[in-house]
VOPAGU-2260 file (C-alpha; in pm, 1 decimal, decimal comma):
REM VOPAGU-2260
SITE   aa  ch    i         X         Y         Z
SITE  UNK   A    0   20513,4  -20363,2   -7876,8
SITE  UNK   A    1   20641,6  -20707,2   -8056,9
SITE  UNK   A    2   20596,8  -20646,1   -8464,2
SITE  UNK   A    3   20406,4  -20896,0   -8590,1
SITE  UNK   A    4   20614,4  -21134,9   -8875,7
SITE  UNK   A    5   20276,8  -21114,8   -9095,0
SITE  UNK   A    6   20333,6  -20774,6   -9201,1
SITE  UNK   A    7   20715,9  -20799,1   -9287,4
SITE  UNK   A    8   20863,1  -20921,4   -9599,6
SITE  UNK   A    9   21218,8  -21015,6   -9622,9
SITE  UNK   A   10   21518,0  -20964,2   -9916,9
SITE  UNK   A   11   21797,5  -21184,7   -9883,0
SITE  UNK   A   12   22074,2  -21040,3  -10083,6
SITE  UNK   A   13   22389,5  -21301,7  -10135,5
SITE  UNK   A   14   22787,9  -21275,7  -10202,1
SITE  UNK   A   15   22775,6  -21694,0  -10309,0
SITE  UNK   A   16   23150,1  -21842,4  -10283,2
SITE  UNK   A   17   23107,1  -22061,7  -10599,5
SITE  UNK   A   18   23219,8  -21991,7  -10963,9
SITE  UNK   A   19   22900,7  -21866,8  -11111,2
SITE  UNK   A   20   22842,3  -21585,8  -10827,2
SITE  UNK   A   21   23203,9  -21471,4  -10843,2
SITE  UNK   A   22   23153,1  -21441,7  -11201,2
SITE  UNK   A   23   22810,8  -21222,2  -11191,0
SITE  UNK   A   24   23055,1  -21022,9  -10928,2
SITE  UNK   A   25   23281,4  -20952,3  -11154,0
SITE  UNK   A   26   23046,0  -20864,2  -11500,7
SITE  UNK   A   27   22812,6  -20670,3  -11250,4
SITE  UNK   A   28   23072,3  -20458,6  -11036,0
SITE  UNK   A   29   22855,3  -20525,7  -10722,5
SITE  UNK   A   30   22912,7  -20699,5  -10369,0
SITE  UNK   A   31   22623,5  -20939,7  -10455,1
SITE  UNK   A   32   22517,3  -21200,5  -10710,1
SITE  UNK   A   33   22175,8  -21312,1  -10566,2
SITE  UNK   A   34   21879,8  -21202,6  -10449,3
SITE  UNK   A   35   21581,4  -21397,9  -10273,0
SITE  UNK   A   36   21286,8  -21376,9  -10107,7
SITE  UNK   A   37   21205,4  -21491,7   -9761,6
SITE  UNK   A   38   20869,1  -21439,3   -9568,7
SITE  UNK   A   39   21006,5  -21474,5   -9187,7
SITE  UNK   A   40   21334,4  -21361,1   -9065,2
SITE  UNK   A   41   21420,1  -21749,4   -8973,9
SITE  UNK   A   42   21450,3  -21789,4   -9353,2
SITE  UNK   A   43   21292,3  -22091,5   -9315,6
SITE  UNK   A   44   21057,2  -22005,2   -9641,3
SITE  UNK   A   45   21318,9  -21843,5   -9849,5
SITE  UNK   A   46   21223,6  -21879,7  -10267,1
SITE  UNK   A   47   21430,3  -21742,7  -10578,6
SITE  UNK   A   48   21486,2  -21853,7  -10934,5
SITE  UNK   A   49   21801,7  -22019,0  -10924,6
SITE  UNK   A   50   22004,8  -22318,1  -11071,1
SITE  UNK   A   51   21773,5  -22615,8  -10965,6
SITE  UNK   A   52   22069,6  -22833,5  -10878,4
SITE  UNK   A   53   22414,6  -22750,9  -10773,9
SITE  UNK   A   54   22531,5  -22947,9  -11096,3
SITE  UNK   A   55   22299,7  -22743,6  -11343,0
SITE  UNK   A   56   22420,6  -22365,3  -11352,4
SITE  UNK   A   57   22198,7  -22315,9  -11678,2
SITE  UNK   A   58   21893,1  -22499,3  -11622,7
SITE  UNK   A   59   21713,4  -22316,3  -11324,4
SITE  UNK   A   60   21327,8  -22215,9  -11187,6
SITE  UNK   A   61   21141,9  -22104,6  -10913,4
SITE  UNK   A   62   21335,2  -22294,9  -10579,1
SITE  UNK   A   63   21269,5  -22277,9  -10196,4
SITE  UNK   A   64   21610,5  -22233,3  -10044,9
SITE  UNK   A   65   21809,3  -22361,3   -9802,9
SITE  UNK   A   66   22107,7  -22342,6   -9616,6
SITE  UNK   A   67   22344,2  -22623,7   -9857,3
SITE  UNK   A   68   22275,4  -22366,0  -10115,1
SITE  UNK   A   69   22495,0  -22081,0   -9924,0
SITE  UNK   A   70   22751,9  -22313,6   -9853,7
SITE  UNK   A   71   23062,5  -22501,3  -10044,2
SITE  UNK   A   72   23316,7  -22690,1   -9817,2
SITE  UNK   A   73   23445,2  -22476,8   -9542,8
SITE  UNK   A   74   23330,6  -22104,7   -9677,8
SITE  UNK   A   75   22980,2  -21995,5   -9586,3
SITE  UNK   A   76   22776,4  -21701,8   -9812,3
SITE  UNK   A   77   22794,7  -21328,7   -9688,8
SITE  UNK   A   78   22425,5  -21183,9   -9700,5
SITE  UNK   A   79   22268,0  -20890,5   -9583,0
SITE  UNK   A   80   21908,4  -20921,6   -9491,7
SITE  UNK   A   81   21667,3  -20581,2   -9571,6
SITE  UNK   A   82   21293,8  -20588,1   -9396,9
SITE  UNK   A   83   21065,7  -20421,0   -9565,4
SITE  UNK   A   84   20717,1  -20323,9   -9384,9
SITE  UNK   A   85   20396,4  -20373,5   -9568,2
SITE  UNK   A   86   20050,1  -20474,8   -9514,5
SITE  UNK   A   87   19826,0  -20806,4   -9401,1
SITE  UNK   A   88   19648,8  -20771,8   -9756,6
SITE  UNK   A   89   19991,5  -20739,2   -9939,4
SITE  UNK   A   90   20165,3  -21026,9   -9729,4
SITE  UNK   A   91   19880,6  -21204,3   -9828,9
SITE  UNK   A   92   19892,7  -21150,7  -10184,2
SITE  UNK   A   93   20274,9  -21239,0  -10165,3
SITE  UNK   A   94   20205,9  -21552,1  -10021,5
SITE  UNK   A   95   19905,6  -21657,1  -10256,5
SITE  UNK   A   96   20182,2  -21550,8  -10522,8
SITE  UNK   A   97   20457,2  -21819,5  -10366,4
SITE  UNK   A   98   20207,3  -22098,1  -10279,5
SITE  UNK   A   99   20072,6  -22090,4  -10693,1
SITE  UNK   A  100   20426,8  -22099,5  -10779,3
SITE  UNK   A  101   20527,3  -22381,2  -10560,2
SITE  UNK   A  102   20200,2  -22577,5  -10693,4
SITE  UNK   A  103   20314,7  -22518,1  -11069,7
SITE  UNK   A  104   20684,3  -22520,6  -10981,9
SITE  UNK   A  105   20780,8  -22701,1  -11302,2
SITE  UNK   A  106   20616,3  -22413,5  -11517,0
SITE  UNK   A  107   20854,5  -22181,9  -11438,3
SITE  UNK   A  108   21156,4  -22117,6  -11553,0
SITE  UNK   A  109   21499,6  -21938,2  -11509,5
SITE  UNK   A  110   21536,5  -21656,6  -11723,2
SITE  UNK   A  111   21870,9  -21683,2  -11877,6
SITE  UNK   A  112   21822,3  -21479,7  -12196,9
SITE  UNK   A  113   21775,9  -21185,0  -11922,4
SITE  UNK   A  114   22073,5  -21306,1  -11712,5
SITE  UNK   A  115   22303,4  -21270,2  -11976,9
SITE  UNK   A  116   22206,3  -20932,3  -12103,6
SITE  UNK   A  117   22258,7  -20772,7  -11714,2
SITE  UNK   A  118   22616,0  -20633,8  -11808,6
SITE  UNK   A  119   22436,1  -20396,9  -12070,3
SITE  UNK   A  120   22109,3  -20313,9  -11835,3
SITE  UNK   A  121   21882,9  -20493,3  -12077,3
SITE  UNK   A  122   21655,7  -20750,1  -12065,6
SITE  UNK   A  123   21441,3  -21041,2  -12254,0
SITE  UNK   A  124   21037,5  -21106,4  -12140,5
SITE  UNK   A  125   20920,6  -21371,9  -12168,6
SITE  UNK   A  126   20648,0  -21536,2  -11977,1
SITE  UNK   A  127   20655,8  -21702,5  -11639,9
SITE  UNK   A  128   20993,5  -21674,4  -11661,0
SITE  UNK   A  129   21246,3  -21431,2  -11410,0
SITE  UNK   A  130   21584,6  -21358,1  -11297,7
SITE  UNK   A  131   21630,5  -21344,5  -10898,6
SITE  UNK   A  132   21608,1  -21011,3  -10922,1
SITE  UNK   A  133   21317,9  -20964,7  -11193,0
SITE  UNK   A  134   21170,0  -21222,2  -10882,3
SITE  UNK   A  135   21223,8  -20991,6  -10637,4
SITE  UNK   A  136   21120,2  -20734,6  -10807,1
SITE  UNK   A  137   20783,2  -20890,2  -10900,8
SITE  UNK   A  138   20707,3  -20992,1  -10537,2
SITE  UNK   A  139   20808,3  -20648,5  -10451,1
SITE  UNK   A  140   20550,9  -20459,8  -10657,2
SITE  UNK   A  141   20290,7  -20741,0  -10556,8
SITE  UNK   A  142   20390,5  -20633,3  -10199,5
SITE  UNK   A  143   20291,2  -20293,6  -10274,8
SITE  UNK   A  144   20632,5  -20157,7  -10253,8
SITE  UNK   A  145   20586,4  -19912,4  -10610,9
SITE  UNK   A  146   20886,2  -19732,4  -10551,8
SITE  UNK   A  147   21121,8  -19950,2  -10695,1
SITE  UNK   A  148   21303,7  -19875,3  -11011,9
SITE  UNK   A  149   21350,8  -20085,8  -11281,4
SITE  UNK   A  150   21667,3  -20272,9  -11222,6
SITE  UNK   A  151   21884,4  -20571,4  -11353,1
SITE  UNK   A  152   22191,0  -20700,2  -11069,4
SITE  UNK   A  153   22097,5  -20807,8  -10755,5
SITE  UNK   A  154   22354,0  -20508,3  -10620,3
SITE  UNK   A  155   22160,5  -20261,1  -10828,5
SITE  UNK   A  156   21839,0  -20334,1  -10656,3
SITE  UNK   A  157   22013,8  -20390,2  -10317,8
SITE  UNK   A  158   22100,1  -19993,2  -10348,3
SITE  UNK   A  159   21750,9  -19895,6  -10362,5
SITE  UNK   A  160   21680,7  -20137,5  -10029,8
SITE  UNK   A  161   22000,6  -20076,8   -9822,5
SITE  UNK   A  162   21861,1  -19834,2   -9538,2
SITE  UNK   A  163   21626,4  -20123,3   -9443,8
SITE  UNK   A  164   21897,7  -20359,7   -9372,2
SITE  UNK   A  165   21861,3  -20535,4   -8998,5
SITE  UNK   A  166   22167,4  -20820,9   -9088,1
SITE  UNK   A  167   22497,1  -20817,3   -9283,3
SITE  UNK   A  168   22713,1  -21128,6   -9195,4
SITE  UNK   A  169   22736,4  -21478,1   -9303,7
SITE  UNK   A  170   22433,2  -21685,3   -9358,2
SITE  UNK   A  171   22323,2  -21853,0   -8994,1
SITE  UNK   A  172   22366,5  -22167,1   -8936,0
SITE  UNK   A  173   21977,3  -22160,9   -8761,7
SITE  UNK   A  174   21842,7  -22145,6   -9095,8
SITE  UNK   A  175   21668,2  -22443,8   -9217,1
SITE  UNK   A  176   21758,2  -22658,0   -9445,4
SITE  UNK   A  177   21469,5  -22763,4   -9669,3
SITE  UNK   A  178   21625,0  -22843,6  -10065,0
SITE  UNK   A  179   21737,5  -23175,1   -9939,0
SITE  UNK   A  180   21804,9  -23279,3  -10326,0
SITE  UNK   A  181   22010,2  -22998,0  -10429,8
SITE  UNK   A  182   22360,0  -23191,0  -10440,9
SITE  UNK   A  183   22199,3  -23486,0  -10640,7
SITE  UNK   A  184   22437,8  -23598,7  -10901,2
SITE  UNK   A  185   22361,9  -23538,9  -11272,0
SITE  UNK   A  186   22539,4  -23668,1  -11539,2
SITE  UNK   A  187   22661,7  -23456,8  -11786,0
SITE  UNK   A  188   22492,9  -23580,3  -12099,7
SITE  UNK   A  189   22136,0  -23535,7  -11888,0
SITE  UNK   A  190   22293,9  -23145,6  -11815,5
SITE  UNK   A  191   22360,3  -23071,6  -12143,3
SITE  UNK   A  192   22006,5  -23217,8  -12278,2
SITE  UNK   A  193   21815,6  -23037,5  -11940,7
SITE  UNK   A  194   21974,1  -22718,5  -12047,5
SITE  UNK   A  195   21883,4  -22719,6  -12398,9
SITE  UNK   A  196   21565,3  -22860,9  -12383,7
SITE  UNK   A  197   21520,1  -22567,3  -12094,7
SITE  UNK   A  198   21607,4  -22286,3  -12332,4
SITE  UNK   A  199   21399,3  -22403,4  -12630,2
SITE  UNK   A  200   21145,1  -22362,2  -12385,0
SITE  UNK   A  201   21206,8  -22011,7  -12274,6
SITE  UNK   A  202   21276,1  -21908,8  -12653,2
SITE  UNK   A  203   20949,1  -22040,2  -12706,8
SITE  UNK   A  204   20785,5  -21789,6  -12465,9
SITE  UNK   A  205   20984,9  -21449,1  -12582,9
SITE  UNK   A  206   20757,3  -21157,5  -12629,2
């Protein structure tokens, strides 16, 4: 019998080749930096909170991936893709979930207070406002997976989902490519301003 793709939900965990993935590497001992969420096994609607362009590593939201972000010049991202099982309802709920996001896209933001504090397992809340992994985890629990533990590095929570793995290797090149703006050039005085005027923000929503 052919599973149907409605009652499978996807986690995309990443090994990134740029700077800022080899860094969380190294602060969080683990084989991965990233984590995302993907709703077929195409990847084709793959979502995260991430930078929002390649040239802003500290101003980031809720993104729908794509395949430029898993590459830099000749080296291609190593992921491992986990399929987790749930139900119609759930999937549903997930994808109500995505769609609001996508809809308010610009009222959501990158959680960097959280990011930072990984290395000593704690974290900041503060609302409409996640990690990739807080993300994951939130779509997770939504899914009706409530098994999960409370975790903070993308490796952490891919120990709780590694016997569901179906793919380790490097990210296909059949996956879409849908964040056609992601290499747009910013300048860095519009950076530095995006950045700060991003964390004021997320200060602002701390509770």
């Amino acid at each position: 019998m052919e599973k149907s793709e409605d009652t499978y939900l996807y986690i995309v965990f990443s090994h990134t080749p740029c700077k800022m993935g080899i860094f969380i590497r190294a602060v969080t001992h683990g084989a991965y930096n990233h984590v995302s969420v993907a709703l077929d096994e195409n990847l084709s609607e793959m979502y995260s909170f991430a930078r929002l362009k390649r040239d802003t590593p500290f101003c980031g939201g809720f993104v729908h991936e794509g395949a430029e972000r898993y590459k830099l010049k000749e080296r291609t991202a190593n992921i491992s893709i986990c399929e987790i099982q749930v139900g119609k309802e759930e999937i549903e709920k997930v994808r109500s979930q995505i769609k609001n996001m996508e809809e308010q896209q610009e009222t959501y933001l990158y959680n960097l207070i959280s990011a930072v504090l990984v290395p000593i397992h704690k974290k900041a809340y503060a609302r409409d406002s996640y990690t990739c992994v807080e993300f994951a985890s939130a779509i997770l629990k939504i899914a009706g997976v409530k098994w999960i533990r409370e975790c903070y590095s993308a490796s952490e929570l891919y120990a709780q989902l590694q016997d569901w793995e179906v793919y380790r290797g490097e990210y296909p090149e059949s996956a879409s490519i849908v964040d056609e703006c992601y290499y747009d050039r910013i300048s860095f005085s519009r950076r530095i301003y995006d950045s700060v005027k991003q964390f004021r923000r997320l200060l602002s929503r701390l509770y």
